[in-house]
BAZAPA-959791 format. One record per residue (C-alpha): residue number from 1; residue in one letter; x, y, z. Coordinates in steps of 0.05 Angstrom, whole numbers. Layout:
BEGIN
{num: NUM, residuo: A, X: X, Y: Y, Z: Z}
...
This chain:
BEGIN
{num: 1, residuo: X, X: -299, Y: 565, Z: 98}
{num: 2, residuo: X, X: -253, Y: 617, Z: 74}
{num: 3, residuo: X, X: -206, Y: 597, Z: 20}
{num: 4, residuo: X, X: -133, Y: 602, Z: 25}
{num: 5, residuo: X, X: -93, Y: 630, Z: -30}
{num: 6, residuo: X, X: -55, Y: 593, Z: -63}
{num: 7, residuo: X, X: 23, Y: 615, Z: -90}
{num: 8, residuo: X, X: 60, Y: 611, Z: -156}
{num: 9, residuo: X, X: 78, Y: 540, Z: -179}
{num: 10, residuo: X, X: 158, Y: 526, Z: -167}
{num: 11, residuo: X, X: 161, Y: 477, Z: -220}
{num: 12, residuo: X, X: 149, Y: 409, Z: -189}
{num: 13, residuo: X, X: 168, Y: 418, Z: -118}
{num: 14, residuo: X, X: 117, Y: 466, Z: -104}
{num: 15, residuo: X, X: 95, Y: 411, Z: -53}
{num: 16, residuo: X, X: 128, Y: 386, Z: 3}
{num: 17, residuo: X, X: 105, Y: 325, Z: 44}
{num: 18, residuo: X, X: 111, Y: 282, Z: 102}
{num: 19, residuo: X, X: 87, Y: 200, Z: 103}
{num: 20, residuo: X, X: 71, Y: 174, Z: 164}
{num: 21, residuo: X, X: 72, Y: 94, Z: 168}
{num: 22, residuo: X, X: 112, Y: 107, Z: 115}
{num: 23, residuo: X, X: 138, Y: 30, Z: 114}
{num: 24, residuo: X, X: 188, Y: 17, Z: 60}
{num: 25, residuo: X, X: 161, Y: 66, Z: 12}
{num: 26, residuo: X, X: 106, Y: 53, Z: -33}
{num: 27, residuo: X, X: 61, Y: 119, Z: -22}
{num: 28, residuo: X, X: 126, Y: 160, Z: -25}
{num: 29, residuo: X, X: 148, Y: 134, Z: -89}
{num: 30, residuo: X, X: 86, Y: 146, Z: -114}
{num: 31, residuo: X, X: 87, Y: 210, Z: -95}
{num: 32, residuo: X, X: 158, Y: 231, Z: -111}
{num: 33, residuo: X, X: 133, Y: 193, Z: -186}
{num: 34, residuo: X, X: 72, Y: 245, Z: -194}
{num: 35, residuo: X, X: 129, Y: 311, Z: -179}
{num: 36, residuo: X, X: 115, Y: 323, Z: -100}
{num: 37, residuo: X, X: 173, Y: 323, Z: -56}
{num: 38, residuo: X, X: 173, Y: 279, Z: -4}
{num: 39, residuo: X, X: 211, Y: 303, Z: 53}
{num: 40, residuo: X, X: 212, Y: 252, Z: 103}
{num: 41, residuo: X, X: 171, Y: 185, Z: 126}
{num: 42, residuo: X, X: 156, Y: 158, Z: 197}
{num: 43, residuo: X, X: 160, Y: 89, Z: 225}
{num: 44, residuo: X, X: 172, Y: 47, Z: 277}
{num: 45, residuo: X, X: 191, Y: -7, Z: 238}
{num: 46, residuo: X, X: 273, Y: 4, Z: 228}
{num: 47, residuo: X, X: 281, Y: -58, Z: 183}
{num: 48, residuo: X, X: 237, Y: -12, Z: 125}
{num: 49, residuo: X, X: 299, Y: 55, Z: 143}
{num: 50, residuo: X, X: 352, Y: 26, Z: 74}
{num: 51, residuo: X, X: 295, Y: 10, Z: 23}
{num: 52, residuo: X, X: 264, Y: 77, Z: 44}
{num: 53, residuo: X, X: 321, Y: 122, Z: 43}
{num: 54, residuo: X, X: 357, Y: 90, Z: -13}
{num: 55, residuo: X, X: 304, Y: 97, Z: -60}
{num: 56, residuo: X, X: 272, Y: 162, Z: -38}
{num: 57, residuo: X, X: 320, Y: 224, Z: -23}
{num: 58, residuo: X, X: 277, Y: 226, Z: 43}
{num: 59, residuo: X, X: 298, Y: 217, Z: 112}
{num: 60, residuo: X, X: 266, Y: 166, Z: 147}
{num: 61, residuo: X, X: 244, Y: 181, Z: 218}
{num: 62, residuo: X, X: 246, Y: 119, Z: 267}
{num: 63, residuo: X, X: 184, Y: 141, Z: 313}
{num: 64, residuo: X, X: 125, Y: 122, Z: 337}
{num: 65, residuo: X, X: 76, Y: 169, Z: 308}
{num: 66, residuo: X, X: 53, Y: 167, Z: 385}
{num: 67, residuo: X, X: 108, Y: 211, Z: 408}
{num: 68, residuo: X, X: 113, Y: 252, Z: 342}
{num: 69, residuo: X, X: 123, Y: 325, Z: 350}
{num: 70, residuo: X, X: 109, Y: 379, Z: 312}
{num: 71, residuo: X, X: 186, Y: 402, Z: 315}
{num: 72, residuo: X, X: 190, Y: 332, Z: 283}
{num: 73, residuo: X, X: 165, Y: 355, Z: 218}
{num: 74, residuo: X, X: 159, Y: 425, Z: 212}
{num: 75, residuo: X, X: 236, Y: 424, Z: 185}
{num: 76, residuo: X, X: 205, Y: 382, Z: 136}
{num: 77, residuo: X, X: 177, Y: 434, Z: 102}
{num: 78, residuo: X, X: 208, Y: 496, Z: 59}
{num: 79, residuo: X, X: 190, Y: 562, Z: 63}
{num: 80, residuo: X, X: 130, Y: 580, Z: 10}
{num: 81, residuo: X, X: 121, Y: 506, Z: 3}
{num: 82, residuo: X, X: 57, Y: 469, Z: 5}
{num: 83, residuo: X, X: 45, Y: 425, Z: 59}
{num: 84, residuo: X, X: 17, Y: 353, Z: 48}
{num: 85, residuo: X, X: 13, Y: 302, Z: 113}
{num: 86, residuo: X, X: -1, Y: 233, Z: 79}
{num: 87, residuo: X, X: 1, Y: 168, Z: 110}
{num: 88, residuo: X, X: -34, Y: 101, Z: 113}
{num: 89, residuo: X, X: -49, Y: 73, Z: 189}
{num: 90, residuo: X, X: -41, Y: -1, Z: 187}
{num: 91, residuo: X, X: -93, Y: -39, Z: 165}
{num: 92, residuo: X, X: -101, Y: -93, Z: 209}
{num: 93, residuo: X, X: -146, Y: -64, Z: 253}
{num: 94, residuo: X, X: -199, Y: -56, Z: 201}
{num: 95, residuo: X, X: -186, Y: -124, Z: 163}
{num: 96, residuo: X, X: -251, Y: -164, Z: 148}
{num: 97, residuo: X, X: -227, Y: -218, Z: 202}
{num: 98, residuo: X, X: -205, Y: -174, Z: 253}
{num: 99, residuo: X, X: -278, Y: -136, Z: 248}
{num: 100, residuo: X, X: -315, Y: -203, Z: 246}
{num: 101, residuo: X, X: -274, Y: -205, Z: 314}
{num: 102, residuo: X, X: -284, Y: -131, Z: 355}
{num: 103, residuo: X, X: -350, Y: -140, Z: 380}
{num: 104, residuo: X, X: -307, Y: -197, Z: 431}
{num: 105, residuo: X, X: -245, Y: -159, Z: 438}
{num: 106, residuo: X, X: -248, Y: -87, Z: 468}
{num: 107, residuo: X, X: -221, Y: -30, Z: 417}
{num: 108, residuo: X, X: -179, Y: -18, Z: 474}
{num: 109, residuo: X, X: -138, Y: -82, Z: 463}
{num: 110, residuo: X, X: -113, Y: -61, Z: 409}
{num: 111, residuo: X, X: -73, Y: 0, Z: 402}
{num: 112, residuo: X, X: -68, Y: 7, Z: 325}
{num: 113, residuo: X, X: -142, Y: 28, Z: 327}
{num: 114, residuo: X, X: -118, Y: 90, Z: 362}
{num: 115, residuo: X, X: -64, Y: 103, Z: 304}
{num: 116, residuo: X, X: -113, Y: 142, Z: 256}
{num: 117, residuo: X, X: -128, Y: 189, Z: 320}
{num: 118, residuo: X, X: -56, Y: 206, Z: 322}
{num: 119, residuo: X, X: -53, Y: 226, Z: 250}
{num: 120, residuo: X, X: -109, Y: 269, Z: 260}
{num: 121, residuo: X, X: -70, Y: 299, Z: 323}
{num: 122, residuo: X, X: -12, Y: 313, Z: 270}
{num: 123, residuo: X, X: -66, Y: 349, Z: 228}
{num: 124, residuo: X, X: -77, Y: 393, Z: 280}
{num: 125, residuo: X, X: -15, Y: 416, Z: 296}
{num: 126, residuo: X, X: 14, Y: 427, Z: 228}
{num: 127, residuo: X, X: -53, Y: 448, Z: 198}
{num: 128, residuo: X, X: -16, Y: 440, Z: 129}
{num: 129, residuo: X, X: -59, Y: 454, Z: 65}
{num: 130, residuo: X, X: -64, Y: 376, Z: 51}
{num: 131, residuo: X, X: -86, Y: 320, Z: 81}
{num: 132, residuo: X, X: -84, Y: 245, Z: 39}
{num: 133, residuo: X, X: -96, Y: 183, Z: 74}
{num: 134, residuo: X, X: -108, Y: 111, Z: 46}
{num: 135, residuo: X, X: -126, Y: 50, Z: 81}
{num: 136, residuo: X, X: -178, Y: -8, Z: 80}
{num: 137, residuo: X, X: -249, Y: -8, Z: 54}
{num: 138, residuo: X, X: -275, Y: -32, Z: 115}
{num: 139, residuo: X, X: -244, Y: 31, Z: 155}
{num: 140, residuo: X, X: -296, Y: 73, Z: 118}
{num: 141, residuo: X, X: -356, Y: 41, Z: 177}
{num: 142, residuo: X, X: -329, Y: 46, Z: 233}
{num: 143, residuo: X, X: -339, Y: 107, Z: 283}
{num: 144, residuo: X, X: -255, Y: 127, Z: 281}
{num: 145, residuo: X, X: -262, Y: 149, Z: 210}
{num: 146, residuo: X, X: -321, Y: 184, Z: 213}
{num: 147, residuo: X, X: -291, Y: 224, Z: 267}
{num: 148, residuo: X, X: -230, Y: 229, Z: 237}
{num: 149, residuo: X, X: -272, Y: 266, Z: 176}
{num: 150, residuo: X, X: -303, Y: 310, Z: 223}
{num: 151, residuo: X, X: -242, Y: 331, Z: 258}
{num: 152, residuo: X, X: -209, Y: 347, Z: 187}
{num: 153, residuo: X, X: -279, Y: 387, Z: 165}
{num: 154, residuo: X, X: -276, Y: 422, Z: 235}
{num: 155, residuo: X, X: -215, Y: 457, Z: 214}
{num: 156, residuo: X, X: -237, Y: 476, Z: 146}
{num: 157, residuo: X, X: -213, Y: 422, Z: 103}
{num: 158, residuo: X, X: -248, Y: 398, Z: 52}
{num: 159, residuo: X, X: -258, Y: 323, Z: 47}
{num: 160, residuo: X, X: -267, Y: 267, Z: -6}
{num: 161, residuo: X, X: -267, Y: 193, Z: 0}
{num: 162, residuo: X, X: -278, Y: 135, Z: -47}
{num: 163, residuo: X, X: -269, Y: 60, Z: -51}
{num: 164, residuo: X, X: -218, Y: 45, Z: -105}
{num: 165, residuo: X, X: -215, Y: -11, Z: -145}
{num: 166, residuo: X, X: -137, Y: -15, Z: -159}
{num: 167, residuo: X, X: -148, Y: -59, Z: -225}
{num: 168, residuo: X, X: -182, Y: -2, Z: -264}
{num: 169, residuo: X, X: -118, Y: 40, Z: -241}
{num: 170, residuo: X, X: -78, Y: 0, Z: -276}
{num: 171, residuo: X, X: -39, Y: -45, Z: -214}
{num: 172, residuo: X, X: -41, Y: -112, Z: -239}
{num: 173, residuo: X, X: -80, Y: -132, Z: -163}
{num: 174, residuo: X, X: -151, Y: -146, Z: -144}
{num: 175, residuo: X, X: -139, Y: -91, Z: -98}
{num: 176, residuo: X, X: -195, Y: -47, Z: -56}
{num: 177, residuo: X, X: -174, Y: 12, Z: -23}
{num: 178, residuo: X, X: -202, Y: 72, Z: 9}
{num: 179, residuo: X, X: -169, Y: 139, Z: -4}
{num: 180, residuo: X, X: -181, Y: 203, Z: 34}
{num: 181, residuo: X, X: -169, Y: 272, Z: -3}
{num: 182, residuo: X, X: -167, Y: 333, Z: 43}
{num: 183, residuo: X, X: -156, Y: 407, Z: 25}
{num: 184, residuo: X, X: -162, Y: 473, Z: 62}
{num: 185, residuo: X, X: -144, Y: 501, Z: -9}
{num: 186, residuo: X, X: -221, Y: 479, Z: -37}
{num: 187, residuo: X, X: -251, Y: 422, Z: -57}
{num: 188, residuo: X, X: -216, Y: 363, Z: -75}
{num: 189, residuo: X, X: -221, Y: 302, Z: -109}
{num: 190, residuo: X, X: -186, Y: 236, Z: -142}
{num: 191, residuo: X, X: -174, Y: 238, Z: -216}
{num: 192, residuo: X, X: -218, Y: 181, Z: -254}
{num: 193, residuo: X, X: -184, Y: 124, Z: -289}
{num: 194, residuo: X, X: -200, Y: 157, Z: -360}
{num: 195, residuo: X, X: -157, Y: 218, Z: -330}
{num: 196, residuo: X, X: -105, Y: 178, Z: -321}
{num: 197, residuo: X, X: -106, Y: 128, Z: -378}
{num: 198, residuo: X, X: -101, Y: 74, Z: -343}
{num: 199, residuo: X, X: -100, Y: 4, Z: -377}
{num: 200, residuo: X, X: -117, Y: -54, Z: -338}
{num: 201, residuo: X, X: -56, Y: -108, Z: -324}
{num: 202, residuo: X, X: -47, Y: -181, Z: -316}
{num: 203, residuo: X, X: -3, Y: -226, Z: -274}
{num: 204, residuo: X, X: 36, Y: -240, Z: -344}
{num: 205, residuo: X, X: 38, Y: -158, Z: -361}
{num: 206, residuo: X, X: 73, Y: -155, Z: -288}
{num: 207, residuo: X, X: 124, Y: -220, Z: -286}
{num: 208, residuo: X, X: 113, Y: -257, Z: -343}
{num: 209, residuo: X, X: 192, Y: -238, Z: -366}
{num: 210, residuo: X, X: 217, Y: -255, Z: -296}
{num: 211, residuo: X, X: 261, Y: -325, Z: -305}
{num: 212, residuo: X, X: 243, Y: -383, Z: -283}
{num: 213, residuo: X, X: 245, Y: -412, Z: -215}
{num: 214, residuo: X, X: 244, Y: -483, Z: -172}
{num: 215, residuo: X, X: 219, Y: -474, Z: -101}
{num: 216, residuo: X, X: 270, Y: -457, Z: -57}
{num: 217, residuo: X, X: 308, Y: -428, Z: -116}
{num: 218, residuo: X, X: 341, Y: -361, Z: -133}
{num: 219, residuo: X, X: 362, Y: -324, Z: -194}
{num: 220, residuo: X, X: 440, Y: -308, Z: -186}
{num: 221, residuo: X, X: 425, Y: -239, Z: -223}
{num: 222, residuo: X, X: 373, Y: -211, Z: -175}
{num: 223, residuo: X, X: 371, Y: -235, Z: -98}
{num: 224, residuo: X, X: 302, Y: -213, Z: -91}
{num: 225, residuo: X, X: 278, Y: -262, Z: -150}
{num: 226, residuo: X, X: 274, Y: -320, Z: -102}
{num: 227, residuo: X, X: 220, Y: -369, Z: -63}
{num: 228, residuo: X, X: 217, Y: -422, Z: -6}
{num: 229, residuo: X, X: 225, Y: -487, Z: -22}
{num: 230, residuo: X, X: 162, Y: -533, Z: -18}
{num: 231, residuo: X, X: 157, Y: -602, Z: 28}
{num: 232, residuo: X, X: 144, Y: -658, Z: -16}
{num: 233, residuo: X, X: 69, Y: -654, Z: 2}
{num: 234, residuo: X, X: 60, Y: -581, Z: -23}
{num: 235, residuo: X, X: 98, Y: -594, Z: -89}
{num: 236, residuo: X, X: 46, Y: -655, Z: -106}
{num: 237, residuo: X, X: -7, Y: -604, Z: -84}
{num: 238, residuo: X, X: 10, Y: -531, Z: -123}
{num: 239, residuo: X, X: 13, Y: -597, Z: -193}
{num: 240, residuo: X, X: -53, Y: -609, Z: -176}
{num: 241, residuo: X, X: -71, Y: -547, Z: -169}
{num: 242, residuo: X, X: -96, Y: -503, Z: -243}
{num: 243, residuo: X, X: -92, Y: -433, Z: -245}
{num: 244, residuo: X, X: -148, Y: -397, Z: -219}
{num: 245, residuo: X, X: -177, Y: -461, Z: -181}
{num: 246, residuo: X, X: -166, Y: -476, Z: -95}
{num: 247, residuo: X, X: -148, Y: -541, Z: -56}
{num: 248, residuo: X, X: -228, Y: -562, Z: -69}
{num: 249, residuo: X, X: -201, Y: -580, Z: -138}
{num: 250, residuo: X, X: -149, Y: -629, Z: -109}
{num: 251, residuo: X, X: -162, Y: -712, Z: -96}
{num: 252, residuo: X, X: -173, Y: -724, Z: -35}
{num: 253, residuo: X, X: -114, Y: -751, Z: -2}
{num: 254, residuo: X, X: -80, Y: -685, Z: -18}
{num: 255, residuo: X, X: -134, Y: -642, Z: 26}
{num: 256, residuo: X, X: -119, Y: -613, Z: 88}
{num: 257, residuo: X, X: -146, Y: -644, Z: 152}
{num: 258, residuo: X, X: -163, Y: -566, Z: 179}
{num: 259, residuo: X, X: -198, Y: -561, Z: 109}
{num: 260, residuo: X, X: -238, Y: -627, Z: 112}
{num: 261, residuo: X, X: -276, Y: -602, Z: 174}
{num: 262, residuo: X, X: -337, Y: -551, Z: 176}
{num: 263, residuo: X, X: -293, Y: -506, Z: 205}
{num: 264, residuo: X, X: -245, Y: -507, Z: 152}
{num: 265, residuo: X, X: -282, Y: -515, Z: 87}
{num: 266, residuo: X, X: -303, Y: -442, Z: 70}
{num: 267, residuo: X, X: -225, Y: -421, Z: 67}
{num: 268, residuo: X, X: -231, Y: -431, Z: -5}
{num: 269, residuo: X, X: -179, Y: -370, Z: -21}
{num: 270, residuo: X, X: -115, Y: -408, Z: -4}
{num: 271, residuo: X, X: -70, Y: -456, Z: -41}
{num: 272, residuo: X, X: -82, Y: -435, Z: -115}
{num: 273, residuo: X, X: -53, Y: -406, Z: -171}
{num: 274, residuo: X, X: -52, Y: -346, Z: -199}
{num: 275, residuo: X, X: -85, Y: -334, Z: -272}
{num: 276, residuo: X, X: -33, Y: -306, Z: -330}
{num: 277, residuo: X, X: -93, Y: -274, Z: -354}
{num: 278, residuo: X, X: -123, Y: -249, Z: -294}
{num: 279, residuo: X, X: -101, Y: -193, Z: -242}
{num: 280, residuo: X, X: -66, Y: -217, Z: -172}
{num: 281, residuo: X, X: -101, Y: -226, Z: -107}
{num: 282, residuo: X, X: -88, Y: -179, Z: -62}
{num: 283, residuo: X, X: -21, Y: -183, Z: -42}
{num: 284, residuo: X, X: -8, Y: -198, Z: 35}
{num: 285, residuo: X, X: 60, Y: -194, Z: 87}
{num: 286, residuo: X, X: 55, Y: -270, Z: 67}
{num: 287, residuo: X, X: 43, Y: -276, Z: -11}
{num: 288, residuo: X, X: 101, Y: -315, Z: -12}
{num: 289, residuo: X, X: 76, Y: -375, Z: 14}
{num: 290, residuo: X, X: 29, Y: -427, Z: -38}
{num: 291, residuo: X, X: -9, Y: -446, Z: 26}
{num: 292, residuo: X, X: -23, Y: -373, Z: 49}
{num: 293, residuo: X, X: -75, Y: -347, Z: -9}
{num: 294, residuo: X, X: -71, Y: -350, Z: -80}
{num: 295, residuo: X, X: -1, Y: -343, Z: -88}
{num: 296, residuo: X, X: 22, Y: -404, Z: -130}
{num: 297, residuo: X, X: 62, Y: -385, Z: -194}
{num: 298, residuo: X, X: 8, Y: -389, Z: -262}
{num: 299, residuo: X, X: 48, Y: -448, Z: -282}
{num: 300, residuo: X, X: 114, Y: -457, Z: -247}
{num: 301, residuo: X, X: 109, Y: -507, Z: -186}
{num: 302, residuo: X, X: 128, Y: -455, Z: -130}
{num: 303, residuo: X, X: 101, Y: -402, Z: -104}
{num: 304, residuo: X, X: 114, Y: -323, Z: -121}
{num: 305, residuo: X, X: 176, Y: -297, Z: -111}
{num: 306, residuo: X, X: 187, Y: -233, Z: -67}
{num: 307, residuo: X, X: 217, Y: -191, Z: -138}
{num: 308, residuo: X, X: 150, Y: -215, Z: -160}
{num: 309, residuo: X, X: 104, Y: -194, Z: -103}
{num: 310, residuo: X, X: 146, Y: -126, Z: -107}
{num: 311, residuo: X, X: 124, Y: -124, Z: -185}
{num: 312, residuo: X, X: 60, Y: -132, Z: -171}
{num: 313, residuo: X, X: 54, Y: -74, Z: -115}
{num: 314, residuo: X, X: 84, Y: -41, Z: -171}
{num: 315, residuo: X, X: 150, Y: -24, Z: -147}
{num: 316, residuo: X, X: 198, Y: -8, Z: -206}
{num: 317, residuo: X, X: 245, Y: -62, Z: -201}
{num: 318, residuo: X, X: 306, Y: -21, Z: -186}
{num: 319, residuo: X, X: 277, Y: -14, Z: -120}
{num: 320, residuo: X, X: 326, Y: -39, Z: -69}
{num: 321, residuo: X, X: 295, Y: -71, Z: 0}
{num: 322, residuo: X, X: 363, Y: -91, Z: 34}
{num: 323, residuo: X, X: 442, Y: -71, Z: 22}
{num: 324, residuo: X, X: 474, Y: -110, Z: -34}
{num: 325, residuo: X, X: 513, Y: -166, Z: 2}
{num: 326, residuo: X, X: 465, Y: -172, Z: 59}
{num: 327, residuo: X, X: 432, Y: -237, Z: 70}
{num: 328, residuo: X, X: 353, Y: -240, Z: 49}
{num: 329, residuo: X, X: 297, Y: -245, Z: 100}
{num: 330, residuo: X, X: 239, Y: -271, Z: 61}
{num: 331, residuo: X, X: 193, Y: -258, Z: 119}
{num: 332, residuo: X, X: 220, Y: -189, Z: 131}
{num: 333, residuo: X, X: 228, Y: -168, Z: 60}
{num: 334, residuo: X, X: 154, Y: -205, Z: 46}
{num: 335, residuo: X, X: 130, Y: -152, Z: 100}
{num: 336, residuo: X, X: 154, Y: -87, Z: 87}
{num: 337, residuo: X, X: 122, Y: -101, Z: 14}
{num: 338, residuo: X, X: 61, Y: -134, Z: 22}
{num: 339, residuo: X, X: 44, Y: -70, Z: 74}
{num: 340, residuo: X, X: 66, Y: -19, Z: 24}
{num: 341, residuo: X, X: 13, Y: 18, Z: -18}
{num: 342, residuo: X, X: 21, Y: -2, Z: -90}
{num: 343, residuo: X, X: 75, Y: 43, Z: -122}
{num: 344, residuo: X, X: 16, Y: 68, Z: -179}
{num: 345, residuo: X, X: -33, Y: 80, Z: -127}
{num: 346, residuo: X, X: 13, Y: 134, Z: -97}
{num: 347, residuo: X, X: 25, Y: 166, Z: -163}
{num: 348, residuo: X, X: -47, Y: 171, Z: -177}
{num: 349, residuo: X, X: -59, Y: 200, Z: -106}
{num: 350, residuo: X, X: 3, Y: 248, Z: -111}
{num: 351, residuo: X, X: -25, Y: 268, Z: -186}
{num: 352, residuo: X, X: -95, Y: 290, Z: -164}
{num: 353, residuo: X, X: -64, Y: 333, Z: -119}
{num: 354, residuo: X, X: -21, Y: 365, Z: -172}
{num: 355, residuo: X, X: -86, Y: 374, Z: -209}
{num: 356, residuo: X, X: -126, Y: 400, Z: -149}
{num: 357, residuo: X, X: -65, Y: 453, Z: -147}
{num: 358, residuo: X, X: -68, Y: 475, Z: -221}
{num: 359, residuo: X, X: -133, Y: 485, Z: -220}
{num: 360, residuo: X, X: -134, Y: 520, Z: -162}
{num: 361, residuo: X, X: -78, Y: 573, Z: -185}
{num: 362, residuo: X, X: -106, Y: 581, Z: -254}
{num: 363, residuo: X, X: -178, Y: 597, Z: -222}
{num: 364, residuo: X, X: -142, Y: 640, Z: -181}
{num: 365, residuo: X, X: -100, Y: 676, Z: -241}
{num: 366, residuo: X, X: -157, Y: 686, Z: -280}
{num: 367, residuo: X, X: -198, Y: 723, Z: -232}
């Protein structure tokens, strides 16, 4: 493969980049955090347009990435600059349950599986110098990616993947991802925790200042520090329920029907708290709910509230999801962040990139 040269550094925006799926912002942020200029994200989703734009200086592109051009994005991109295409395809597709599921459903049915074919048709025509793509372990088996690799190596990119375990990153979330590195600049690869001295973070080290809460209430300071309210069922359920432990922990006459049933009884993951001490689950597009996984508050009787869910994904909490005065959507608002990729995660992404760089311009000054 022949290397390309690489030019002189322009400070920090020697990079300039495009997200597809781009959602409300997370890998952007991330980015724009580690010094690489984020130029503009894609999505179909227009509810995700404010929180992006607001918080980004990017330009958010309401497309499918379907019927994306290449005179799209190729005003995206400054003269001398870099180019970096980064994006993360949604996930469902390659979620544990809908896998357990494919082998009964043709691929066909679904047109998100598709979605990771379009980015590569993106690569294609803007052959830019960088390629970064993060998504869910599970994508990493299954033929799509392995093509998707090939495709990238075809056109003389080098390629790294690994499975990422967010906690040792420092994102306060039992969290595993898989990120994709490409570079037709050389070889490429994700900086180690030690690099990046991370220091693993609890569910207290994320919210444990946030002020308290009843279900169904809100903080009059901050619109996003609120939470459903609870039936009277669900309220004698989540004081039942101790941090770290499920619903198999309750008496009986609190249990579930659905869970009483063979059927039923290996959904262990749902209506529990959360550990001060411990990292998050994995936060969902429903983490606001107590009866949708472990989402109960450590020791308040209510579940998390959306600023908290938002902490947790690492989103610095000046990061504004809807205008001021606008009413709140918890299911919208629960979405676009429980989709996002966690705030750090895109710093850590965007600053092995800047490293990759570096390296590659001080090689090339030296010789």
């Amino acid at each position: 493969m022949k290397v390309l040269s690489v030019h002189k550094s322009r400070e920090t925006h020697e990079i300039d980049a495009v997200d597809l799926f781009c959602g409300a912002g997370g890998l952007t942020h991330g980015l724009l955090q580690a010094g690489i200029e984020v130029k503009a994200g894609v999505d179909l989703d227009r509810a995700c347009q404010y929180a992006y734009e607001k918080n980004n200086r990017a330009k958010f592109i309401s497309k499918s990435v379907t019927e994306l051009t290449i005179e799209d994005l190729q005003e995206c991109f400054g003269e001398g600059k870099l180019k970096l295409l980064a994006g993360c395809a949604p996930c469902q597709t390659f979620s544990t349950y809908n896998l357990k599921k494919r082998n009964a459903e043709s691929q066909n049915a679904n047109g998100r599986w598709f979605l990771l074919n379009e980015f590569a048709r993106m690569v294609k025509l803007l052959l830019p110098e960088l390629v970064t793509m993060e998504n869910v372990p599970g994508l990493a088996e299954q033929d799509v990616f392995e093509n998707f690799k090939n495709t990238l190596e075809e056109l003389g990119y080098k390629v790294n993947h690994t499975i990422v375990d967010c906690v040792e990153y420092g994102i306060p979330q039992r969290r595993r991802r898989l990120v994709l590195l490409a570079s037709r600049l050389g070889e490429i690869r994700l900086l180690t925790p030690e690099e990046c001295n991370a220091t693993p973070l609890t569910v207290r080290d994320a919210i444990g200042d946030q002020p308290p809460l009843e279900a169904g209430g809100k903080d009059p300071n901050d619109p996003m520090h609120q939470c459903p309210r609870l039936s009277p069922l669900n309220i004698r359920r989540i004081r039942a329920s101790k941090p770290g432990s499920s619903w198999r922990d309750w008496p009986k006459e609190l249990i579930a029907e659905c869970h009483k049933k063979d059927t039923g009884c290996t959904y262990g993951s749902v209506y529990g708290r959360m550990s001060w001490d411990e990292p998050s689950p994995t936060m969902t597009t429903q983490f606001f709910g107590f009866g949708n996984g472990r989402f109960g508050h450590p020791e308040q009787d209510r579940a998390i509230s959306l600023r908290e869910g938002a902490l947790l994904q690492t989103f610095p909490k000046s990061y504004q999801f809807i205008p001021e005065g606008q009413a709140m959507n918890q299911r919208v608002v629960g979405r676009m962040i429980g989709n996002a990729v966690p705030v750090k995660l895109g710093k850590i992404i965007g600053l092995s990139i800047k490293q990759h760089v570096k390296e590659l311009q001080q090689s090339s000054e030296n010789n």
